[in-house]
C-alpha positions in Angstrom: -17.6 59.6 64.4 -18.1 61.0 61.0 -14.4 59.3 60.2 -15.8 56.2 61.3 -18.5 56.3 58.6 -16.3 57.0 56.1 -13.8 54.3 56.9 -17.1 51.7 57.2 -18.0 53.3 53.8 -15.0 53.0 52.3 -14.5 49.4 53.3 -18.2 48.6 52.2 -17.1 49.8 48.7 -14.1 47.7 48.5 -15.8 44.7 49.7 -18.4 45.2 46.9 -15.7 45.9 44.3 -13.8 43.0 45.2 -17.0 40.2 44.9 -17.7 41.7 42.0 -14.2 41.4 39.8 -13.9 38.1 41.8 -17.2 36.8 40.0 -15.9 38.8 36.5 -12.7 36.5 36.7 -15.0 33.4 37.2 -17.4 33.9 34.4 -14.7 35.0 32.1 -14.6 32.2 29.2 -11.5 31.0 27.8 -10.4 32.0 24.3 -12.2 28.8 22.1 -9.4 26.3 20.7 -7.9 27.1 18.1 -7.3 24.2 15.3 -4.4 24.4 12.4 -4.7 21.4 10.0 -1.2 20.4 9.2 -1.6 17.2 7.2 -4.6 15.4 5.5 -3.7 12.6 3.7 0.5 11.3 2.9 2.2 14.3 1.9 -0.3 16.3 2.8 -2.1 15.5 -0.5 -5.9 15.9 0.5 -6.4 11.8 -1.1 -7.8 8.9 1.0 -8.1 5.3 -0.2 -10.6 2.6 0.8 -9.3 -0.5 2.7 -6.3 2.2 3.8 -5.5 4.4 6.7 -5.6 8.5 5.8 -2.9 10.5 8.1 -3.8 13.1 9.9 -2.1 15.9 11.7 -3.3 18.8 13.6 -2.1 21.6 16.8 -5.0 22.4 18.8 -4.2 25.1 21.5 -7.8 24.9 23.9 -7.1 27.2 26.9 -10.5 25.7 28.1 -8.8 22.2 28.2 -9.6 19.7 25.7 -12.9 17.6 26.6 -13.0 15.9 22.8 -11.3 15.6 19.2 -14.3 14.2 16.9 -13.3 13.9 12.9 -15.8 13.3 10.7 -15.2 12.5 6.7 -18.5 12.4 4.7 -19.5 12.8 1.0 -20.0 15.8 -0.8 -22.7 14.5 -3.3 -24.2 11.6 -4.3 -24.4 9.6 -1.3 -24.7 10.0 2.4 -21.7 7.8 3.2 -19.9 8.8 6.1 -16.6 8.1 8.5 -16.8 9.2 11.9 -14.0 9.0 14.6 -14.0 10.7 18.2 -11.6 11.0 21.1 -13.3 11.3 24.2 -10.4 9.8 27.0 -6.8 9.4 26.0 -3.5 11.5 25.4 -5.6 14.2 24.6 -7.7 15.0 27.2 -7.3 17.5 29.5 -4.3 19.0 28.1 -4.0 22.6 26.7 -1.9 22.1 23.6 -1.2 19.0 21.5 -0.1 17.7 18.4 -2.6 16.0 17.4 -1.3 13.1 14.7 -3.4 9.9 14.1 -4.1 7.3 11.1 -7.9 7.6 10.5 -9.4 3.5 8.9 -11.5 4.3 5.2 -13.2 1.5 5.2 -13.0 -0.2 1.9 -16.7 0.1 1.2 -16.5 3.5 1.4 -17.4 5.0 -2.1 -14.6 7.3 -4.4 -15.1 11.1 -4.9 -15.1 14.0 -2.9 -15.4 14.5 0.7 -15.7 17.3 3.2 -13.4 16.6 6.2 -14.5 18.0 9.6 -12.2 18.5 12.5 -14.0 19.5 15.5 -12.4 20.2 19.1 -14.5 20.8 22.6 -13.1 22.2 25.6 -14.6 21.2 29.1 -16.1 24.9 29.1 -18.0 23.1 26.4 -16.9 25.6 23.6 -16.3 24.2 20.1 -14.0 25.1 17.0 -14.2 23.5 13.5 -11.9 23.2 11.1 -13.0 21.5 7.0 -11.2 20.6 4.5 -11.2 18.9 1.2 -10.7 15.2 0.9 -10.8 13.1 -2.6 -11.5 9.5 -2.0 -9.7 7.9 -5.1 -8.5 4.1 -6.2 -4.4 4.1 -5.2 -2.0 4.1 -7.6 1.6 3.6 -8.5 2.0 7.1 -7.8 0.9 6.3 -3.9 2.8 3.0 -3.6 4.9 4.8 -1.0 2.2 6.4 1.1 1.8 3.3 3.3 5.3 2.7 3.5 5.5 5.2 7.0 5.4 3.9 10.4 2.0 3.5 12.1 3.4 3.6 15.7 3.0 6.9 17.5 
């Protein structure tokens, strides 16, 4: 009898061990995603031009899957002029790891100077990771004559 008790005991305990670490592995978050700016701007030059496109590459790695991408570009000083651009459906949602490479429209109203670029990914565990850079809205030049020479069509 007493082995009985034991044996019930001892099956109580794993039963309660096992619910819990089952609900610990359910409520465990995934790492946030993680964001590496590879290219702003041709060549990686950090410039933008109004009535052009600005290239922009990233890797995003969201072990929480990738809900949305959203960029925004807005003034430093000055003025509260600002581009905004999200990805909400698409190749990149709902995947784990991407390359993330688009052509972002500056309008050609949009004033020169400096911006602050903000790249901002959310997983569908609804966890967020930024990334910022620099960006200097200038007139083109000679000197960039060759920057819209690239190929548009990923």
């Amino acid at each position: 009898m007493k082995r009985n008790i034991n044996m019930s005991l001892v099956m109580a305990l794993l039963t309660v061990a096992f619910v819990f670490s089952s609900c610990k592995k359910d409520d465990e978050m995934p790492d946030k995603p993680i964001i590496t700016l590879t290219e702003v701007g041709h060549d990686n030059s950090r410039h933008a031009h109004p009535g052009h496109d600005m290239h922009l590459e990233a890797d995003v790695v969201a072990q929480g899957l990738i809900n949305r991408i959203d960029i925004e570009i807005h003034q430093e000083t000055g003025s509260s002029y600002e581009i905004e651009k999200a990805y909400t459906d698409g190749k990149y949602i709902g995947v784990r790891n991407i390359e993330f490479h688009e052509h972002i429209d500056i309008p050609t109203d949009a004033p020169l100077g400096e911006y602050h670029l903000h790249f901002t990914v959310t997983d569908k565990a609804g966890q967020q990771s930024t990334v910022e850079c620099h960006v200097e809205m200038t007139e083109e030049d000679d000197d960039d004559d060759d920057e819209h020479e690239h190929s548009h069509n990923d």
